[in-house]
N, CA, C and O of each residue as an XYZ file, in Angstrom:
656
protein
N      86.220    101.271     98.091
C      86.656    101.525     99.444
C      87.363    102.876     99.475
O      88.166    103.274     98.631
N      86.790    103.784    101.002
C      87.876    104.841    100.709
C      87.809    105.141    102.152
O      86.756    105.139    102.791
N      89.340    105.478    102.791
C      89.110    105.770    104.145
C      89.562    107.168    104.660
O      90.352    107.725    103.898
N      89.358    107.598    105.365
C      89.380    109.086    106.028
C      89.969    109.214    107.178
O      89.472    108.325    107.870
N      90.804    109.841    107.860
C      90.628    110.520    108.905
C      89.745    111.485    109.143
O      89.672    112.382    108.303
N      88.822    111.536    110.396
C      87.679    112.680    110.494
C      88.371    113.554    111.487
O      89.425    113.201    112.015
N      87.766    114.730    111.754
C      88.310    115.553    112.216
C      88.029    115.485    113.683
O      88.318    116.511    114.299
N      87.575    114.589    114.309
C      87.349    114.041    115.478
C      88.365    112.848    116.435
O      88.369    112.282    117.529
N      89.096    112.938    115.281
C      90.000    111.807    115.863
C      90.182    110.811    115.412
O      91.335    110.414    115.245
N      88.811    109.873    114.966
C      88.425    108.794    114.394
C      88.791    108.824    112.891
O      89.146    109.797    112.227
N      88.641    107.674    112.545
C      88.730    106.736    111.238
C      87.369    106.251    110.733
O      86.415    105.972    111.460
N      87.400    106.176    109.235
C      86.403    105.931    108.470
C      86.445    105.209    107.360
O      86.891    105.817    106.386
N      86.201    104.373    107.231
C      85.852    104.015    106.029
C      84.346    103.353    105.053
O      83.582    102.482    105.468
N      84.268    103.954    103.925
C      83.009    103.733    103.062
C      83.086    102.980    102.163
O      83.546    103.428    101.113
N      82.779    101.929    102.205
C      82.501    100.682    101.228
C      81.347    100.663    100.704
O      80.277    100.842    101.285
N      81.607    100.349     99.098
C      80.268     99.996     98.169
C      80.428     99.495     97.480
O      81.519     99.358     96.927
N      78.990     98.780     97.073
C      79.066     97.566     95.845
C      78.090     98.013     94.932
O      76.987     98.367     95.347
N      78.449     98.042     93.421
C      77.213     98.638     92.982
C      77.479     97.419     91.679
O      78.534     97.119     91.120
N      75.924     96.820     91.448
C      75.854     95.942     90.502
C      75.304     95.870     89.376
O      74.317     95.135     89.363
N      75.601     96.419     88.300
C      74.608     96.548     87.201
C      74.619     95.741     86.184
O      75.406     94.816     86.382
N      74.067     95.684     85.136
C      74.093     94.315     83.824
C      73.786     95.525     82.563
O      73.181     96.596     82.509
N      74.713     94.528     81.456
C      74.784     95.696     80.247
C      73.014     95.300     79.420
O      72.660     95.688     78.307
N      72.311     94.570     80.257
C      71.017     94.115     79.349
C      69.716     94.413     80.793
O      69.815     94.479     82.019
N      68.853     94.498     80.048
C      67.646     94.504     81.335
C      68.076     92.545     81.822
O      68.585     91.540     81.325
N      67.251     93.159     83.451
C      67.675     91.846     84.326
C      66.064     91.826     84.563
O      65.541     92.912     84.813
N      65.298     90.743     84.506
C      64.080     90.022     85.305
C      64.473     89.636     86.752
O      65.141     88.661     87.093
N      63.932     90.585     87.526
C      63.580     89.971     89.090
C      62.808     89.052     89.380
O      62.210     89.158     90.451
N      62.562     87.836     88.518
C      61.194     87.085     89.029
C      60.538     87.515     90.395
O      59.501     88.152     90.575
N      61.368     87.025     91.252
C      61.365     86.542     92.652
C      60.853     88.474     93.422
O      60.177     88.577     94.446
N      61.250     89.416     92.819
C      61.044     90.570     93.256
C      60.251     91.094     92.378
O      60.434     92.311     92.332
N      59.529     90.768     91.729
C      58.555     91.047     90.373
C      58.502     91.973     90.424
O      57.699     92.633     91.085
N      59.917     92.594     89.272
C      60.026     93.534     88.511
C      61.451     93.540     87.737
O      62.034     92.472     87.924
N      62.087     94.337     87.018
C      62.933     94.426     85.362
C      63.882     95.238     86.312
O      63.329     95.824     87.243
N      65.082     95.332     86.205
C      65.760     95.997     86.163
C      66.427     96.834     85.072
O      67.485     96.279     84.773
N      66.308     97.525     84.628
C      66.813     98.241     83.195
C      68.179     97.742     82.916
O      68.795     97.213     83.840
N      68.618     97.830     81.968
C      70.459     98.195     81.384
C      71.105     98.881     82.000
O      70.565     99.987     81.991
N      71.811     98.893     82.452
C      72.914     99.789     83.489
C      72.588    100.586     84.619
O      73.353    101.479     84.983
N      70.903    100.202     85.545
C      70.573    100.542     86.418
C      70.916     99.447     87.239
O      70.895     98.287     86.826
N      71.345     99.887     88.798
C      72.215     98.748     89.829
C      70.717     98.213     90.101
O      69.579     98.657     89.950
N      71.371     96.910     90.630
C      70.753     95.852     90.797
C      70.978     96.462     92.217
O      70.110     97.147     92.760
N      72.333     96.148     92.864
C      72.790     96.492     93.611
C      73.457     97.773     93.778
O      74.290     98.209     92.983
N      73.116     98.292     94.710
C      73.912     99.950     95.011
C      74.453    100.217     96.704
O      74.281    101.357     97.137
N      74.871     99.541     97.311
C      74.749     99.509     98.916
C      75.766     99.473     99.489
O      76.632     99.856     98.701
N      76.157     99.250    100.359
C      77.638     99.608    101.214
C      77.340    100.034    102.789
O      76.301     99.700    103.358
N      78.197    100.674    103.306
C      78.515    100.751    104.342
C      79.809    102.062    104.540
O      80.773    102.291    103.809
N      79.243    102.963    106.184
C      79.954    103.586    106.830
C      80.515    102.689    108.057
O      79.829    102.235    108.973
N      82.156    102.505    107.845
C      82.326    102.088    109.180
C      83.580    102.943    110.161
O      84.677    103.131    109.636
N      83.351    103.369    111.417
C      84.093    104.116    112.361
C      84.611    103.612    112.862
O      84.091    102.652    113.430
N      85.905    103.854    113.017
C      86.885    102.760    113.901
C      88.013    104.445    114.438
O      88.098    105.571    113.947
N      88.842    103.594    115.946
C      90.068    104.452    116.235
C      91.131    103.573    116.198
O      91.163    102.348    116.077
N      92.242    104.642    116.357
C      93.296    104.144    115.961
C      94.126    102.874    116.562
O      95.341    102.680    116.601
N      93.077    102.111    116.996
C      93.382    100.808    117.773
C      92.349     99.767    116.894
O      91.928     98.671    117.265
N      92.086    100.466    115.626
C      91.483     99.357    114.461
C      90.026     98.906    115.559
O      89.507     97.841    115.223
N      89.375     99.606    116.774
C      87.929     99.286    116.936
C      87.141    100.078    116.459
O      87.030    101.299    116.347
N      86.502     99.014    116.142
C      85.006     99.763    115.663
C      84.238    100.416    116.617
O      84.078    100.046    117.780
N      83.689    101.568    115.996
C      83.055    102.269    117.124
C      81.657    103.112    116.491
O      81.003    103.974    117.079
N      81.442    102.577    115.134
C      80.290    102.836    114.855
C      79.891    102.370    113.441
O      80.612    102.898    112.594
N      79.020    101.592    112.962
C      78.912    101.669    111.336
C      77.233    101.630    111.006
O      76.369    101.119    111.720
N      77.037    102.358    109.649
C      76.354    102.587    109.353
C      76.211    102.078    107.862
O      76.915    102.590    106.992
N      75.195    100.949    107.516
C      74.579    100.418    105.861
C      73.301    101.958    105.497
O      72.519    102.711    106.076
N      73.915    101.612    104.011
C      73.278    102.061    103.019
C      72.640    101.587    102.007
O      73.407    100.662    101.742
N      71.716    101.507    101.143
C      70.994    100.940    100.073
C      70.419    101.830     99.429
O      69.347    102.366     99.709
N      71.132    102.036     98.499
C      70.461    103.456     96.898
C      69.954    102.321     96.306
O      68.769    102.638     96.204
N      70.072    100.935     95.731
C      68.991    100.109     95.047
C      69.170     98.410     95.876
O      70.086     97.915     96.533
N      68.441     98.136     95.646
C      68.545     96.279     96.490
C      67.063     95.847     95.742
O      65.960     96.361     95.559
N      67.740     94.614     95.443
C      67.086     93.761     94.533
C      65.266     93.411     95.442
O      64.366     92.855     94.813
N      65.134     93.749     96.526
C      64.054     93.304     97.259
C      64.039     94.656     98.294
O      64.955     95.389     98.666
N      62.729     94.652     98.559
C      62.086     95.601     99.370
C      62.609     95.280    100.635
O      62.839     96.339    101.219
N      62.957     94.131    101.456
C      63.459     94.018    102.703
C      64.822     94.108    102.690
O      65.208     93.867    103.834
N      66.015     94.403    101.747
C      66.995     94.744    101.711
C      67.811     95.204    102.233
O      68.809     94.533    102.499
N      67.700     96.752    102.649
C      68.192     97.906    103.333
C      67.790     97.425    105.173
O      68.423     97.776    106.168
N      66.671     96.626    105.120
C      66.754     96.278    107.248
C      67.430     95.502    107.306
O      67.329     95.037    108.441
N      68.354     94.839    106.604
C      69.701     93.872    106.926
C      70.889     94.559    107.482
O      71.810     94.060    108.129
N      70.698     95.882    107.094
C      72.122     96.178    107.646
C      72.026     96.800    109.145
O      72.952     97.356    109.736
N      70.683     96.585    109.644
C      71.043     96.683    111.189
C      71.901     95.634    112.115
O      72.400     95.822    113.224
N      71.904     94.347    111.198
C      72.931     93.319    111.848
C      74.206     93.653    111.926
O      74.947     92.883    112.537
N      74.730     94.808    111.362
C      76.282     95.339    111.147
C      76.487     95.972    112.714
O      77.574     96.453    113.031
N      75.272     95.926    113.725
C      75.439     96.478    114.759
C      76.328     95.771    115.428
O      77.199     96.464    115.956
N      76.440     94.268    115.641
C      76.707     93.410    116.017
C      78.495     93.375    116.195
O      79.097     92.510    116.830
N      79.052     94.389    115.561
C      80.304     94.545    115.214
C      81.122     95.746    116.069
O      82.297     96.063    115.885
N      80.256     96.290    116.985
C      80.530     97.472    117.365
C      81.119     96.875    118.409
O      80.608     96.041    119.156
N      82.800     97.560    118.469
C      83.617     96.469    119.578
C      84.432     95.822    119.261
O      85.422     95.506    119.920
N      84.174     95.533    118.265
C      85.195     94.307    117.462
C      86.925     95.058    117.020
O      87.192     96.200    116.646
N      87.199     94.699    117.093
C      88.969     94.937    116.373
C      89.219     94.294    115.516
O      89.140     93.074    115.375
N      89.740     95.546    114.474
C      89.582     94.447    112.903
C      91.624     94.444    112.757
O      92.471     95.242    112.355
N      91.618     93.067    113.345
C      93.269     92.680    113.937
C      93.020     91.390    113.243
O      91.968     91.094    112.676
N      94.375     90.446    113.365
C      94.008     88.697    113.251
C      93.254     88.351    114.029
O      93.402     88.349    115.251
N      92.251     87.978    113.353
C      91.079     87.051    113.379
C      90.082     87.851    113.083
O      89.132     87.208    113.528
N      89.540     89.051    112.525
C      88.764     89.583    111.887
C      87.559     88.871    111.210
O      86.372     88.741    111.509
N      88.207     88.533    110.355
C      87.288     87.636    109.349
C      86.429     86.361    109.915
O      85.322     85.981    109.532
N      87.238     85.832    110.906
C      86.099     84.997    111.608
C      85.358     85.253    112.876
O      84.345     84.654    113.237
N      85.952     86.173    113.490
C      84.757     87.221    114.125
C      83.518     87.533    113.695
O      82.457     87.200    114.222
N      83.731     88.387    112.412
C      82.611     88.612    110.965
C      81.522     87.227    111.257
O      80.385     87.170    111.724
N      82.362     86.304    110.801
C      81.454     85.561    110.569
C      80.909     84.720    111.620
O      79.903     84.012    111.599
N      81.810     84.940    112.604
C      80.741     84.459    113.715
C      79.396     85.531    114.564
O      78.467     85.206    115.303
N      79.822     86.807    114.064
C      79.148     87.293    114.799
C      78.046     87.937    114.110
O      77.210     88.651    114.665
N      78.105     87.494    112.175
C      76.749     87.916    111.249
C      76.653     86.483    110.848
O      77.088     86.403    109.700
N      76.285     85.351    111.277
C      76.259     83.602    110.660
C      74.336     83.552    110.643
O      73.721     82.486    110.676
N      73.853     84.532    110.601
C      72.745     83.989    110.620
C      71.626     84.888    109.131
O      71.976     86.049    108.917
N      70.961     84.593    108.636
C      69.999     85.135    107.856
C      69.406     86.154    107.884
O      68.434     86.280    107.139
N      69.896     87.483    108.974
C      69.804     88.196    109.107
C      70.554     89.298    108.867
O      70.198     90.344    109.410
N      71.576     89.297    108.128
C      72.672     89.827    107.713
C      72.659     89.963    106.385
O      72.248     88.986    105.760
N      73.130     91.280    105.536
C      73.068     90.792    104.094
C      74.727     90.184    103.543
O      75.825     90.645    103.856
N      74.473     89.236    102.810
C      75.990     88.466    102.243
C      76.519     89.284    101.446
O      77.745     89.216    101.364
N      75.858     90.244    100.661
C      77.029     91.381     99.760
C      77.789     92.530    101.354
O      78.925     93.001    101.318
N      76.808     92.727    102.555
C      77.254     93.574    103.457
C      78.667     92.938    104.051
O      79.733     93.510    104.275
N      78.361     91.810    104.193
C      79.553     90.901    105.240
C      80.414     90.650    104.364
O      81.570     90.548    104.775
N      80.138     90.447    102.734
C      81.596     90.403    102.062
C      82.260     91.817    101.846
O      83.406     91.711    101.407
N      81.912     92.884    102.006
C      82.913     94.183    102.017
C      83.782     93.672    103.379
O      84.947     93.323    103.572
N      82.633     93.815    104.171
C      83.913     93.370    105.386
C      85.686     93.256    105.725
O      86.348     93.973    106.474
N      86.064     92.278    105.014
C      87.340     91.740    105.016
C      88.015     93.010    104.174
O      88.508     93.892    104.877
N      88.066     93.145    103.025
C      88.425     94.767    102.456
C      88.473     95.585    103.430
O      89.507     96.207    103.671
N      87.260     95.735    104.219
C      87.625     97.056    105.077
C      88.431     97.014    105.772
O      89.377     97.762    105.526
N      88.505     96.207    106.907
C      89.786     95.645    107.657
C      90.905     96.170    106.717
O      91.424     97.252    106.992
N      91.248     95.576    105.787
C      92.420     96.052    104.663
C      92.854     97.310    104.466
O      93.951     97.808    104.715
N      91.453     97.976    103.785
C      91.650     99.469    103.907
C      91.572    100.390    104.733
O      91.608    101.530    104.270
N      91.411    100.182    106.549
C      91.729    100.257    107.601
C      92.890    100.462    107.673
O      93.356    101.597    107.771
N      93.619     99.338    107.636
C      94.799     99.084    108.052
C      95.849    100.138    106.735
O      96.678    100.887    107.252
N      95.771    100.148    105.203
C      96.115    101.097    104.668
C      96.029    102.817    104.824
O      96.761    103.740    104.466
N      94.818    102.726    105.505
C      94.431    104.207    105.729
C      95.627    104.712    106.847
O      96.244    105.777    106.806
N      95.783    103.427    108.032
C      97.127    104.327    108.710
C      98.133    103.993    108.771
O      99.087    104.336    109.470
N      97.994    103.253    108.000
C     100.189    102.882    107.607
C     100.838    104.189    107.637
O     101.940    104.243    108.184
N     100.279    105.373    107.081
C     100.816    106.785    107.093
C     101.105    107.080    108.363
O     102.213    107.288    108.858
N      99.842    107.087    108.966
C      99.904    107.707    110.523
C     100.534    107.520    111.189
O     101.118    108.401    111.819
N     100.744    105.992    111.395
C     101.423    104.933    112.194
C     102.468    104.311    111.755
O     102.494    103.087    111.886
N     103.680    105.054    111.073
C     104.612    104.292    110.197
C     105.093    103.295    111.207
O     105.531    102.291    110.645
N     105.161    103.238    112.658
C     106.295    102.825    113.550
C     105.433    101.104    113.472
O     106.029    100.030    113.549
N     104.403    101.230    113.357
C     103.119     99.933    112.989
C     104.066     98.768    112.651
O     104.379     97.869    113.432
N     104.485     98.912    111.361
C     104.688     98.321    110.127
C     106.050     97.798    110.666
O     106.720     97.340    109.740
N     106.790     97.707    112.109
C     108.001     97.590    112.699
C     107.787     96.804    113.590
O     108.671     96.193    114.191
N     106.390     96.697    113.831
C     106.475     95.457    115.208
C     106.780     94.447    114.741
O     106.937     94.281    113.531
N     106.951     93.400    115.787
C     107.740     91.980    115.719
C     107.003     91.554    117.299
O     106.762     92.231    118.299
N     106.825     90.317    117.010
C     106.166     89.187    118.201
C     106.975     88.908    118.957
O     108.066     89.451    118.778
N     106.850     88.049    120.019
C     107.806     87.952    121.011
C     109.043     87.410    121.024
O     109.802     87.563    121.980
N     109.500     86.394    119.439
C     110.532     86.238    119.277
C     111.598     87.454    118.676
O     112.827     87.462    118.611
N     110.611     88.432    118.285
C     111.517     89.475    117.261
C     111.424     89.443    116.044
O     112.185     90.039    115.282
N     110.318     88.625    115.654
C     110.140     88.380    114.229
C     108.780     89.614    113.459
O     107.556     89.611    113.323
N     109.464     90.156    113.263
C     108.804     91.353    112.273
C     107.108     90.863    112.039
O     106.937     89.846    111.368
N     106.161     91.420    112.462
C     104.793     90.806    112.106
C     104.380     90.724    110.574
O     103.401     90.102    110.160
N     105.119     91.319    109.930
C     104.539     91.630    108.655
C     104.867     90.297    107.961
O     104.159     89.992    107.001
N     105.897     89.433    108.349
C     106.492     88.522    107.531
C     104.833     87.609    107.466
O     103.963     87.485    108.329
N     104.919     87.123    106.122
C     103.665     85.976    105.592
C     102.174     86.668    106.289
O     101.282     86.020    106.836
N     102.207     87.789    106.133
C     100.829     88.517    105.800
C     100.337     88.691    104.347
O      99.167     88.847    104.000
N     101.391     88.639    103.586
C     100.983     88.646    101.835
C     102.201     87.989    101.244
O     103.293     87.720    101.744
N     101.768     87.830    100.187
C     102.334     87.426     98.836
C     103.840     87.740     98.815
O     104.728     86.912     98.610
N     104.011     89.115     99.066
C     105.284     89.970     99.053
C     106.136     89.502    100.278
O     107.071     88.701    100.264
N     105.631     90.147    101.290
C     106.250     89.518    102.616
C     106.278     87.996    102.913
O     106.363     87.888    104.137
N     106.244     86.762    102.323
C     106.072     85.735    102.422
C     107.362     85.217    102.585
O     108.228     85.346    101.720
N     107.565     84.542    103.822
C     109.043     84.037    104.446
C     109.761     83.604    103.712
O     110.878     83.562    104.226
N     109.749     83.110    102.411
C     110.785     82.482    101.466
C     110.816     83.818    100.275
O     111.561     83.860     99.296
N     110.127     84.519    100.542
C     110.167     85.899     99.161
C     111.218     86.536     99.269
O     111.898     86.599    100.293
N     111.462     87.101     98.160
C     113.061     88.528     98.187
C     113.362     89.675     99.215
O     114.413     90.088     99.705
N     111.284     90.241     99.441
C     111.238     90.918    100.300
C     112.064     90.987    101.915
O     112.678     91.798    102.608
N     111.608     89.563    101.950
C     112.214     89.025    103.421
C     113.639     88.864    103.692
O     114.248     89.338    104.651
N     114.062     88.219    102.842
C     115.513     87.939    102.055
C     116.545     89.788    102.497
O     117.372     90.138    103.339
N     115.948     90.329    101.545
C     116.753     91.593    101.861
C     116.582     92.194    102.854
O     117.556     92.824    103.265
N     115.234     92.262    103.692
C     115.117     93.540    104.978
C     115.239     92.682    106.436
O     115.403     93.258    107.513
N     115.125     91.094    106.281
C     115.557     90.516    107.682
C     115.865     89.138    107.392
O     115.248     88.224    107.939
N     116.898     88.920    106.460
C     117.542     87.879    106.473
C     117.533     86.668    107.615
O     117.585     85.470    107.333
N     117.476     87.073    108.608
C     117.444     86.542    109.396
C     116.275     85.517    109.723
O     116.640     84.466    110.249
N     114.645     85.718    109.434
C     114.047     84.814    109.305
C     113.588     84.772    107.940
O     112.377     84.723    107.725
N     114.353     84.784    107.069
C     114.039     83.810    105.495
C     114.047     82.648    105.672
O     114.870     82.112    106.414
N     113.117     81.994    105.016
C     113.316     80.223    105.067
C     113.832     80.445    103.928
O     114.158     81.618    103.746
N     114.067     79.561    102.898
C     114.822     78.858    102.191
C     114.096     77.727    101.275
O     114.770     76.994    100.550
């Protein structure tokens, strides 16, 4: 994963999966060998988003895929254009690629990107990382591991809603 600011305004990020084996691989099913350390898999994704985390454009790639119909799966990533990768992301995703027309290595970058989205402008947007919901409770609390309402994190920067 790696994300960008472009010089347009927009946000970017490029996800890839590349899969190789330290031995030749048999494709039965695609009848043919894959060599030793040639990808099985090589594919990923451009995705465009602004600074309101929508998507506003993405684009799949395929340098190798195990089958010749491979690379026309990632026109289902169209399906996403619009979307806000906010809470509920991930089941958006999957409601809106649930069908056999989608590739399953494409839709699992997915959730990462969202991630590295959201890392790409923690910089930009330090004031982000300060909201709080309508009680006043900091959003970040029990988004991870770290921030998790009974953690140290919480404990020291807002005592105030630590559980216990």
């Amino acid at each position: 994963m790696r994300g960008y600011r472009r010089s347009d305004g927009l946000y970017e990020i490029e996800a890839r999966l590349r899969d190789t084996k330290p031995f030749a691989q048999e494709l039965g099913r695609a009848g043919r060998v894959v060599e030793a350390g040639e990808p099985i898999h090589d594919l990923g994704m451009r995705l465009v988003f602004d600074a309101d985390y929508t998507v506003r454009a993405v684009q799949a790639f395929a340098d190798a895929a195990p089958y010749n119909e491979c690379p026309q799966a990632g026109a289902a990533l169209q399906a996403l254009v619009g979307l806000r990768m906010v809470a509920g992301w991930n089941k958006a995703v999957r409601e809106r690629l649930a069908n056999a027309a989608n590739c399953t290595h494409l839709k699992e970058l997915l959730g990462p990107i969202a991630t590295t989205a959201f890392q790409s402008l923690v910089s930009e947007f330090p004031e982000r990382t300060e909201e709080v919901d309508a009680r006043g409770r900091p959003r970040q609390i029990d988004t991870c591991y770290a921030y998790r309402a009974e953690g140290e994190v919480v404990l020291r920067n807002w005592p105030r809603f630590h559980r216990s």
